[in-house]
C-alpha positions as CSV (number, residue, x, y, z in Angstrom):
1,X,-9.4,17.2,-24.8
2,X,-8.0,16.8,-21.3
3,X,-6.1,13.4,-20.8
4,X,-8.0,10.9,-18.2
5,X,-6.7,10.2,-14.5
6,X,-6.2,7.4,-12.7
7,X,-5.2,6.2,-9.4
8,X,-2.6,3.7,-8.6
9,X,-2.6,3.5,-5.0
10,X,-5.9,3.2,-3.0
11,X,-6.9,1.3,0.0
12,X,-10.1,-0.4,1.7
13,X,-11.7,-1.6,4.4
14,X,-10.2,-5.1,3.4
15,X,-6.8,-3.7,5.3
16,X,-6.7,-0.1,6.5
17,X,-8.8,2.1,4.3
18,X,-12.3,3.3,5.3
19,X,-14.3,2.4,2.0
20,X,-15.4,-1.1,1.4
21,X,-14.0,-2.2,-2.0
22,X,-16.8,-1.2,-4.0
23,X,-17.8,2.0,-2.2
24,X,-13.6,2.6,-3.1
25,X,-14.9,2.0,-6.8
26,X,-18.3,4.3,-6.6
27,X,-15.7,7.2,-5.6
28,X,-13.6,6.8,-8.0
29,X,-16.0,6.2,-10.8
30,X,-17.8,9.9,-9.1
31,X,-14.2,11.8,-9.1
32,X,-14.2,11.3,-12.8
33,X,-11.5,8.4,-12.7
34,X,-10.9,6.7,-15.6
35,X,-8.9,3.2,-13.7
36,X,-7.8,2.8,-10.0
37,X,-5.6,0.2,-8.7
38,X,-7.0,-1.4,-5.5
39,X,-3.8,-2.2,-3.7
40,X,-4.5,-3.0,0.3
41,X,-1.8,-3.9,2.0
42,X,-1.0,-7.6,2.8
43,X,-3.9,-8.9,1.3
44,X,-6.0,-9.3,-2.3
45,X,-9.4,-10.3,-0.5
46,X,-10.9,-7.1,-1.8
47,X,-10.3,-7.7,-6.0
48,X,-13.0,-9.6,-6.8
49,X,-15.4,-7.3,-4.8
50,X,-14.0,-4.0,-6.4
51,X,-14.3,-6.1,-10.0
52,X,-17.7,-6.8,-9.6
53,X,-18.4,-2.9,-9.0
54,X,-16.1,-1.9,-11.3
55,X,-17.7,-4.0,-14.0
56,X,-21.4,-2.6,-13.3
57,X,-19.8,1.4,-13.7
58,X,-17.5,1.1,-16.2
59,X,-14.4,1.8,-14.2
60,X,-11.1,0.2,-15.0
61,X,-9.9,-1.8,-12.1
62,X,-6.3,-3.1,-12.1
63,X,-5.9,-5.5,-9.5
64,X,-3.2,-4.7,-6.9
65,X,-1.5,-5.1,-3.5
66,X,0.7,-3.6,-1.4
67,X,3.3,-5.3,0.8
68,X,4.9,-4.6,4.2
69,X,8.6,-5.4,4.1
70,X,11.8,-5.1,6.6
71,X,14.7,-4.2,5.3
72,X,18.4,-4.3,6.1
73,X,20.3,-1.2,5.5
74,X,23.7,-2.2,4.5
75,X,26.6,-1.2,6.5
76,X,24.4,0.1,9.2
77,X,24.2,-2.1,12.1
78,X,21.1,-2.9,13.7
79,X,19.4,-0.6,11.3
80,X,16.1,-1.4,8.7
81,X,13.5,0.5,7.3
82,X,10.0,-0.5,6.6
83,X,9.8,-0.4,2.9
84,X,6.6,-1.1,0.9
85,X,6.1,-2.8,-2.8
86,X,3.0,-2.4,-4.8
87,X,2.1,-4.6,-7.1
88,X,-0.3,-4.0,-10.0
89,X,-1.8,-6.3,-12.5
90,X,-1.3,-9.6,-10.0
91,X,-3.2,-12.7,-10.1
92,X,-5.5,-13.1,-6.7
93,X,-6.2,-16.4,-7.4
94,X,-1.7,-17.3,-7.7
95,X,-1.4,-19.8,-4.9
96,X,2.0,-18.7,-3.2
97,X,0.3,-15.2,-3.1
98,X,-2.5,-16.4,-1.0
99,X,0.0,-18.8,1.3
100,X,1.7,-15.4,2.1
101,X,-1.0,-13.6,2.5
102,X,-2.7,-15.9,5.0
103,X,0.7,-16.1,6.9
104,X,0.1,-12.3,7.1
105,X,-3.5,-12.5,8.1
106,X,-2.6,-15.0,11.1
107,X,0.0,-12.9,12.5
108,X,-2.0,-9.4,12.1
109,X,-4.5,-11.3,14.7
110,X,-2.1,-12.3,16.7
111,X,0.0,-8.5,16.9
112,X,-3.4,-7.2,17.3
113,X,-4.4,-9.4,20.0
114,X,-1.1,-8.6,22.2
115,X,-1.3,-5.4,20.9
116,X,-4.8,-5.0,23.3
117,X,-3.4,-6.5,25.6
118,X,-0.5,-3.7,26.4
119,X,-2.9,-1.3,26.0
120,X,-5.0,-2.8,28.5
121,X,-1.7,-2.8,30.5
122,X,-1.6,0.7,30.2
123,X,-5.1,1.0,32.0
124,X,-7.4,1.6,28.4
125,X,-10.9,-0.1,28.0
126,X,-10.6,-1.8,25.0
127,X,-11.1,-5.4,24.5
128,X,-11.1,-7.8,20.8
129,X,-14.4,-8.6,21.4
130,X,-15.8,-4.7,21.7
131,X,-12.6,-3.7,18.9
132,X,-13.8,-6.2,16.3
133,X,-17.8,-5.5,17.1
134,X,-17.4,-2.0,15.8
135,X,-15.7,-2.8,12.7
136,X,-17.5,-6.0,11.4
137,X,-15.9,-5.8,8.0
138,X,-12.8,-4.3,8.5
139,X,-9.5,-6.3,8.3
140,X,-8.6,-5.1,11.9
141,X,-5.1,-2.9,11.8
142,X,-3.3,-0.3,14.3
143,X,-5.5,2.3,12.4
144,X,-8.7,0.4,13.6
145,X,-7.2,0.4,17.0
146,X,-6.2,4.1,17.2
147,X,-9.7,5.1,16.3
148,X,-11.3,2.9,18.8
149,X,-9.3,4.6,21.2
150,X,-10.1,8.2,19.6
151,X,-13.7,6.8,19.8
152,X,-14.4,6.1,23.2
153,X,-12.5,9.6,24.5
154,X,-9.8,7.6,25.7
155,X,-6.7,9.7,23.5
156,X,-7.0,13.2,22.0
157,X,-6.8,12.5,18.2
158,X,-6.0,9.8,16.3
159,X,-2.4,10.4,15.6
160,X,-1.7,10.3,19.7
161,X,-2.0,6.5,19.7
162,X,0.9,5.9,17.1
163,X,3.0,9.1,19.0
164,X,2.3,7.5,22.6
165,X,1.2,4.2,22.3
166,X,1.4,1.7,19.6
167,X,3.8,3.4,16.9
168,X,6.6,1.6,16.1
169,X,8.9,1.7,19.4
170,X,6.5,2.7,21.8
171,X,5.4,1.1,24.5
172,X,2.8,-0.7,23.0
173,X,4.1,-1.7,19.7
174,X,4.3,-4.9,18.4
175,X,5.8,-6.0,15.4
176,X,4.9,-8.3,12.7
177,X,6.0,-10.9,10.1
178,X,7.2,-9.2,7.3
179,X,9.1,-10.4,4.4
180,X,12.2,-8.5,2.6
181,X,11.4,-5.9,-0.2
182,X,13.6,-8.7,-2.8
183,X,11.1,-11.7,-1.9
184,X,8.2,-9.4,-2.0
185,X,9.2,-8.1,-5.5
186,X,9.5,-12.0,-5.9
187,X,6.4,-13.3,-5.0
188,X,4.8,-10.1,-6.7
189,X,6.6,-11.3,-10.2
190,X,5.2,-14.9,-9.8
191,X,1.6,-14.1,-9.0
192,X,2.0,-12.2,-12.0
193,X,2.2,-8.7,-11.0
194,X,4.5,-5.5,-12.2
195,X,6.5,-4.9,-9.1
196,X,7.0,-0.8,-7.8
197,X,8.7,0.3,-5.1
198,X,5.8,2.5,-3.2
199,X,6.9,6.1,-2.3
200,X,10.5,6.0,-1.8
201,X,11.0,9.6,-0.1
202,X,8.6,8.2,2.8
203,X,11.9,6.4,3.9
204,X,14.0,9.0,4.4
205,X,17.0,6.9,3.6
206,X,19.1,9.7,2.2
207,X,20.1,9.5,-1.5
208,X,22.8,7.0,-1.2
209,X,20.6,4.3,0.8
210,X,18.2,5.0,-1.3
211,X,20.2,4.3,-4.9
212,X,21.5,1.1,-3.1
213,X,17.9,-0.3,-2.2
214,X,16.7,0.5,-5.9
215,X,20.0,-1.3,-7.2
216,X,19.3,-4.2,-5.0
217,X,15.7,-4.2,-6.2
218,X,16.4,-4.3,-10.0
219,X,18.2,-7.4,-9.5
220,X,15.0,-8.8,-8.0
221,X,13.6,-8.1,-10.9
222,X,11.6,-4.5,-10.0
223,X,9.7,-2.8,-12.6
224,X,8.9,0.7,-11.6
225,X,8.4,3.4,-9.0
226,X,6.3,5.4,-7.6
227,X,7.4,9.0,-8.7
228,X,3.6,10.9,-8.5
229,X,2.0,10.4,-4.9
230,X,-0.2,12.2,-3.1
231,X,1.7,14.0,-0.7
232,X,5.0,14.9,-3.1
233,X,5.8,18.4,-4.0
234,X,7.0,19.3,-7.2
235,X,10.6,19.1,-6.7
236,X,9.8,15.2,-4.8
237,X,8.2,14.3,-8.2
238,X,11.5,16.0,-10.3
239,X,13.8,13.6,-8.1
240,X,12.0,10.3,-8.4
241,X,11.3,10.9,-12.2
242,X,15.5,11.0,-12.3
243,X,16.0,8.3,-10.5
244,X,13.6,5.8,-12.2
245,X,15.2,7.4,-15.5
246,X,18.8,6.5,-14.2
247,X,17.5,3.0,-13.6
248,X,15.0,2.2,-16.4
249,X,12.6,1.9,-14.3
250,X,8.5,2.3,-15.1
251,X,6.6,5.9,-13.3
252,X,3.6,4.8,-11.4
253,X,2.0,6.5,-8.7
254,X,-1.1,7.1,-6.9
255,X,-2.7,9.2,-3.9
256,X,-2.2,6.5,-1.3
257,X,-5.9,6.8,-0.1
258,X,-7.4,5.2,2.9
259,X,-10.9,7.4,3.7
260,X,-11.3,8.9,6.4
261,X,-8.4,7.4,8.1
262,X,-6.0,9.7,6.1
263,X,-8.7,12.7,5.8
264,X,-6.2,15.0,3.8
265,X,-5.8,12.5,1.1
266,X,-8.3,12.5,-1.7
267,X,-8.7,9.7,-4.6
268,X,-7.0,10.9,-7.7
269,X,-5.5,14.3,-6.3
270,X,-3.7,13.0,-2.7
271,X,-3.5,16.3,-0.9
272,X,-5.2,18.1,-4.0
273,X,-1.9,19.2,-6.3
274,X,-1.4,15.3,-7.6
275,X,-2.2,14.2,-11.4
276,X,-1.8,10.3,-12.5
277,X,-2.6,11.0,-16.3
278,X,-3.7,7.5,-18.4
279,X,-0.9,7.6,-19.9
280,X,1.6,6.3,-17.6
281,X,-1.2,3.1,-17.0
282,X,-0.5,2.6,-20.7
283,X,3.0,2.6,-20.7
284,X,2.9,-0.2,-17.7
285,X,0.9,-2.1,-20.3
286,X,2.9,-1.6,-23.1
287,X,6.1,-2.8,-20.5
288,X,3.9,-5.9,-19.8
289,X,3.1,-7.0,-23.6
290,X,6.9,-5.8,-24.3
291,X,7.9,-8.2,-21.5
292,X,5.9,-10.9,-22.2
293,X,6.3,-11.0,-25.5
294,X,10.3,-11.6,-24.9
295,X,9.7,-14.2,-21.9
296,X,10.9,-17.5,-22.6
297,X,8.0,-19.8,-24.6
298,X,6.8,-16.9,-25.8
């Protein structure tokens, strides 16, 4: 008998995804998923929803988030990268996690609020007021704003807002409050969670950057990595696998999927060649009894 699949890495409507949580779940549980992580960036406001579908089809749910992070690249001046931590298994209720996350939600208005503003500037017809009336339940992010645009004729696809307009460094941009990938895996460890370092080739750090940022990460205590993602060839998946193998670090993965907003990217398959078999969700929870197990007071 075939092995079950699973899905690590899948976003909602709660941050940039274009599936309510339990619509997310309904998907998954129709794809012939056996367990999905819900991990939306910046925020955990979408668990209990997903749980509560989960429960009624009898999909696995791991609760999860993903976090936006800024960092440093030693020796290069003036130079940082955007990196991105997952974090499976965390607690939603864990009171520093929802401090954070609230910091995050209160400057995500704010960006997007200047963020109108410029485009405004730049002669567009797009208001809050009109922005947030089409997407009622959505937590409002660049992606929300770049398909208003597409919307209302005033760009020629989607991707033309973040080339032009409001991708990082263009005219329109604005950035955020982020946190560095160490106090992310941080705050991910005490809410909890096992902490992974989300699709590392997405960087495009080169592989010396790269074995630094994972070095610096063990010592915050990361867990894993993402070595099976939706958009990685086979050779991608060969090189992550080595270095989480160099650095005893957990495989995770997922198909990073967000609806509509990322239309090539499917739930359990990413752009159709990915497979997360059960397996590597039962070796993070064999790590997590092992781990707890030896924690102090134990």
């Amino acid at each position: 008998m075939e092995e079950k699949t699973i899905d690590l890495h899948v976003h909602s409507t709660e941050s940039d995804g274009t599936l309510t949580p339990e619509e997310v779940v309904t998907a998954a549980a129709d794809a012939g998923l056996a367990a999905i992580a819900l991990t939306d960036h910046d925020t955990v406001s979408g668990v209990k929803k997903a749980q509560a579908a989960a429960d009624a089809c009898g999909l696995e749910l791991v609760p999860g988030i993903e976090l936006s992070t800024e960092y440093a690249i030693p020796g290069k001046k003036a130079s940082s990268k955007e990196i991105h931590i997952v974090g499976l298994f965390i607690d939603p209720e864990d009171p520093a996690l929802l401090k954070k996350t609230k910091e995050f939600r209160e400057c995500r208005d704010s960006r997007n609020e200047k963020i109108v503003a410029a485009l405004r500037q730049e002669g567009f017809a797009i208001t809050m007021e009109a922005l947030t009336a089409e997407n009622p339940d959505s937590v409002i992010t660049r992606a929300n704003i770049a398909r208003f645009l597409y919307n209302h004729g005033c760009i020629r696809n989607i991707q033309e807002a973040f080339d032009k307009y409001i991708g990082d460094g263009c005219r329109c941009y604005v950035g955020r409050f982020k946190v560095s990938p160490m106090e992310a895996v941080a705050l991910i460890k005490q809410a909890g969670g096992t902490a992974i370092l989300a699709h590392p080739l997405l960087y495009h750090m080169g592989t010396e950057s790269l074995k630094q940022l994972i070095d610096t990460l063990r010592e915050a205590g990361l867990d894993g990595i993402e070595a099976i993602y939706g958009t990685y060839t086979d050779g991608d998946e060969r090189l992550v696998r080595k270095l989480a193998a160099e650095n005893g670090l957990l495989i995770s993965g997922g198909s990073d999927f967000h609806g509509s907003n990322k239309p090539a990217i499917h739930l359990g398959t990413g752009q159709g060649r990915m497979r997360l078999p059960y397996s590597v969700l039962s070796e993070i929870k064999a790590y997590r009894s092992r781990t707890a197990a030896s924690s102090p007071g134990k």
